[in-house]
C-alpha angles and dihedrals in degrees: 000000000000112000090244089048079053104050098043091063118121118196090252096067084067097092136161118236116217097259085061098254122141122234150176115238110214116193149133095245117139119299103238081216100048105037080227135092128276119256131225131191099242143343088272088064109069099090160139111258116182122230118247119240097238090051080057092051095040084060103253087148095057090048098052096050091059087053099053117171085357142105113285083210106037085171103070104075128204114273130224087255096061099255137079106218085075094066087037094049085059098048094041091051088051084050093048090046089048099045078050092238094108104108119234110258092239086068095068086216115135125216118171142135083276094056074068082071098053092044089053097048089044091058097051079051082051095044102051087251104162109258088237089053095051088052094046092051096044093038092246116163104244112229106197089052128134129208095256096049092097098059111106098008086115090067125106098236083065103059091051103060083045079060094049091049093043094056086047085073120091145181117225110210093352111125126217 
């Protein structure tokens, strides 16, 4: 998901679907902070995005229970610019920087919160993960579409092939 997806979350938009699977709600429902809706980048981004099954054994449910209608991330505040992924890009690139990952500007190479996008993309690529469903997950456009492509995407059976194509995906040397 996009950093700013991420840190308007409230613990409500965490939701079951009928089948049991766990999943993010993505919406532009009102911000509990701001008294506003949330925004999203485009229409392909209001979404469905199942939870990994590692987020669910780390304890991400728990933890959004506690939380309840409020912010998953209480620690990223609003910035002056209306999002929240403006005042987090700052702090991840000083985490990067201190952790010494964060590439020299003379190399032109860019590492930020958003390279966590295109690794993932790149992994559902590696783990045989359909392309649509990739999109669908990520909230790509998808190029190729028809018109007809988004019919039947809201049904349970759905999400839970979206499941099945989210847990494909794996991390190599990263420690949870």
């Amino acid at each position: 998901m996009r950093s700013n997806e991420i840190l308007q979350l409230h613990g409500k938009d965490i939701r079951q679907a009928e089948c049991g699977v766990w999943f993010f709600d993505l919406n532009t429902n009102t911000n509990t902070a701001t008294g506003k809706d949330k925004k999203l980048k485009n229409g392909n981004s209001e979404r469905y995005v199942p939870i990994p099954s590692k987020l669910i054994e780390l304890g991400l449910l728990t933890y959004a229970s506690q939380v309840g209608d409020g912010h998953l991330f209480p620690c990223v505040p609003l910035s002056s610019r209306g999002t929240y992924s403006a005042t987090f890009g700052v702090r991840f690139n000083v985490i990067l920087k201190k952790l010494n990952i964060k590439p020299a500007p003379q190399t032109k190479l860019r590492k930020d919160f958003h390279s966590l996008r295109h690794t993932f993309r790149a992994n559902t690529r590696a783990f045989g993960v359909q392309p649509e469903q990739a999109n669908l997950i990520g909230g790509w456009a998808m190029s190729d579409a028809s018109s007809g492509d988004g019919y039947g995407l809201e049904y349970e059976r759905f999400i839970s092939e979206l499941k099945k194509s989210i847990d494909l995906v794996q991390y190599a040397g990263v420690e949870f």
